[in-house]
N, C-alpha and C positions, 0 to 999 in steps of 0.2 A: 571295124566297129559294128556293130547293131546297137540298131537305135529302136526304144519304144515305141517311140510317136510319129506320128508324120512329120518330118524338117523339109526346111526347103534352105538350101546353101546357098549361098552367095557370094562368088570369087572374086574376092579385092585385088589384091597380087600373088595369090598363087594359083599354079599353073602344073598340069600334072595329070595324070590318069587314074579313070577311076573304075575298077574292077567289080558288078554287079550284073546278078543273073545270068552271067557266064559270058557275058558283054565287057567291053574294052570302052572307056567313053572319056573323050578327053573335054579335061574342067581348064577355064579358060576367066579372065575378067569377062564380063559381059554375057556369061551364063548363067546357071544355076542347076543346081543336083537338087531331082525331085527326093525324097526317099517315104518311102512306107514303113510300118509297123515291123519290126521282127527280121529284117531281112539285111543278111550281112553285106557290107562294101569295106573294100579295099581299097586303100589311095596313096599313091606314091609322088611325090614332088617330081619332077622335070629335072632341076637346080637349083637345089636348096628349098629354103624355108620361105613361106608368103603368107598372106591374110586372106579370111574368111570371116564370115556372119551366118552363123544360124538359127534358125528361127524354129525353133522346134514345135508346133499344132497339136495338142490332145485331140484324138480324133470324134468324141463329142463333140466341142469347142467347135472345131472345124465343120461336122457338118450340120451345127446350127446356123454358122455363118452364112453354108451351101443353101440350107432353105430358105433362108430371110433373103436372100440376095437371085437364087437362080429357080426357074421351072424347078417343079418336081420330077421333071423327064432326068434332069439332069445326075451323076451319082459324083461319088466321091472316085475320081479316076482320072492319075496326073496324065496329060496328054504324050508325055516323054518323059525318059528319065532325066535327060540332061535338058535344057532348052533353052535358048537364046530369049533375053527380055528386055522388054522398052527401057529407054533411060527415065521415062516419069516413076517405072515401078523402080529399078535402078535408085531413084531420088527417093523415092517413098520408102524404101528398105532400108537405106541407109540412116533416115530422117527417124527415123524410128528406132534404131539404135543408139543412136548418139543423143535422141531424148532422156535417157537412162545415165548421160552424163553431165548433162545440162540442168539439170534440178527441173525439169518440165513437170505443171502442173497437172494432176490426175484426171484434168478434164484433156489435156493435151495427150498424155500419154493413149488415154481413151482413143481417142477424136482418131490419132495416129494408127492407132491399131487396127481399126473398121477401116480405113481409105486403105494401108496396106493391105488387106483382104480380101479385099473388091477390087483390085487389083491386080492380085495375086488369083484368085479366081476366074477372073476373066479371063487372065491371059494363059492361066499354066494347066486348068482344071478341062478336059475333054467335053466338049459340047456345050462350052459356056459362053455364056453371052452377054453384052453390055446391057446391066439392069436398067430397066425402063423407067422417065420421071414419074417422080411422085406425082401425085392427082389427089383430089377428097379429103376427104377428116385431116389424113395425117401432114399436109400440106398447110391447112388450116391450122394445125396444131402449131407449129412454127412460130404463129404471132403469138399464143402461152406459152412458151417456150421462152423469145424474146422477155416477157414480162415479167417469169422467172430469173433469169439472169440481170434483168435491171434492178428486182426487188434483193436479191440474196445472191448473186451471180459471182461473187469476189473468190469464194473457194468452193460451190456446187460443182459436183462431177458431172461427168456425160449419162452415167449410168442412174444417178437420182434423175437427174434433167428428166430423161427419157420416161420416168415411173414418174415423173408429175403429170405428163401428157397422155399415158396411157401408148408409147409404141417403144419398140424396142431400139436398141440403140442404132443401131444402122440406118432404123429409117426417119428417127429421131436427127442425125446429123444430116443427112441424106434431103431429108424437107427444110431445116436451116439451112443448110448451102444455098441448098436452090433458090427461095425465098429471100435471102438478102448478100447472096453472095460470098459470101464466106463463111466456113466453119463457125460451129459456137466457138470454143476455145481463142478465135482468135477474136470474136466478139468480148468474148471475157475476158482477151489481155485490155481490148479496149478499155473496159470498164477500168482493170485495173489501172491504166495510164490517165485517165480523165480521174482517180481519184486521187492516184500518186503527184500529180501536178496540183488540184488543189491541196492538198497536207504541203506539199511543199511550195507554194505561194505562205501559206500559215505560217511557214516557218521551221515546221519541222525537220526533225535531224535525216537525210537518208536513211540512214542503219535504221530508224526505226519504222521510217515509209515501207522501207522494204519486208520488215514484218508484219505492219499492218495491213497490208496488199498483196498477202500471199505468197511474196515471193519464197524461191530457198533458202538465200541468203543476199548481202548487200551485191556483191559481185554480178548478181543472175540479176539482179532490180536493173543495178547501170549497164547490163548488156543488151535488156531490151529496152530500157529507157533512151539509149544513147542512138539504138537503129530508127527507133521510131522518133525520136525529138531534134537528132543531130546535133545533142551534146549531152554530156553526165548532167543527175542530179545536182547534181554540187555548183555546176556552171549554173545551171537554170535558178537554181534556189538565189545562189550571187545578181542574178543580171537586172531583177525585178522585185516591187517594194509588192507584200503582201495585196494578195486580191482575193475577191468574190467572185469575178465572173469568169469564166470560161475560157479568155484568149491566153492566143501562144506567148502573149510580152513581146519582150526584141527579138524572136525568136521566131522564121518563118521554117513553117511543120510541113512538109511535104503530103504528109496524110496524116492530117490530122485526130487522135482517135476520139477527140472529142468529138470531129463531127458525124462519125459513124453511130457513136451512141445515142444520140438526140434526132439521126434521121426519122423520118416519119416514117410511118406502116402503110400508110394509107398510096 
């Protein structure tokens, strides 16, 4: 095949050789096949048929990522073609795939897409190097950022988030991590569990919490309602008579996301 774009492949269970630039290179789980623009490979299974992920990079795209993220020293230049990679990028590839099956919000698929990159950069791009913490303005920016997603945060992307503050999105996520420790998006499911829990103290029906809280559907509500509360809507909404404030009811929350919301900045 020739492929347009830069891909980078990812072997799940297939196992096999792969024929590029007149090289012999064997694809394996726990690799990856760099590939460039225009340039043909050939690939043969071992025994039989297995799985893969590819992640195909317009090479714009790509080397906007390169300058927001590495030196200008640095070029667009896979350090090999085949190369062995961390299990955190491992975990980030795949995390990223399978958001595209999970109804993940467009702040998540976002948020997903810049950590795998930076990632992917780091470890597979020639001469690259782990970006340096944020410092100044755009570190400051983080606390408007914050105030944003408290104000309007239930269905904003990563991509507005970042044009409210004036950085782009990389460093836009990159200065929320840092600054309170986790990604926005997953500050944003916060929000949406602290608001899902009060509608449902109200009373309301799931099936509709779940619309009005962003989710995909009711399914995608009770699969992160149930990781993070350690039971379905439906138990929660039964266990407790309608309230106003804040707490968990009979119901002890291991992390709580109320109380990430209302931490202080200060």
């Amino acid at each position: 095949m020739i492929c347009s774009d830069y891909a980078v492949v990812m072997f799940r269970s297939w196992r096999g050789g792969v024929r590029v630039r007149g090289g012999l290179h064997a694809g394996e789980p726990g690799v990856v096949f760099c590939n460039v623009p225009g340039e043909l490979m050939v690939a043969n299974p071992h025994a039989g048929p297995g799985s893969f992920s590819v992640l195909e990079l317009a090479p714009d795209l790509l080397e906007q990522s390169l300058a927001e993220q590495q030196p200008s020293s640095v070029r667009l230049d896979w350090a090999a073609i085949m190369q062995p990679i961390s299990s955190q990028l491992r975990g980030h590839f795949s995390g990223f795939v399978e958001s595209f099956e999970t109804g993940a919000s467009p702040m998540q698929a976002q948020s997903q897409l810049i950590e795998l990159s930076e990632l992917m950069i780091s470890e597979l791009i020639r001469g690259a190097r782990q970006p340096r913490p944020i410092t100044g303005p755009p570190l400051k920016a983080a606390v408007r950022m914050r105030e944003c997603l408290n104000e309007e945060g239930i269905n904003i992307d990563l991509e507005t988030l970042a044009k409210r503050v004036g950085l782009s999105r990389f460093q836009a996520l990159r200065a929320f991590k840092q600054r309170y420790g986790l990604p926005p998006h997953a500050y944003q499911l916060c929000l949406r569990m602290t608001h899902a829990r009060s509608l449902l103290r109200e009373g309301a029906a799931p099936a509709d919490v779940a619309v009005h809280c962003g989710f995909a559907d009711q399914s995608h509500f009770t699969r992160h309602f149930k990781r993070l509360n350690g039971v379905t809507p439906a138990q929660y909404a039964r266990a407790q008579p309608a309230s106003s404030n804040g707490g968990s009811g009979t119901f002890r929350i291991a992390v709580d996301p109320h109380s990430v919301v209302v931490r202080s900045d200060r």
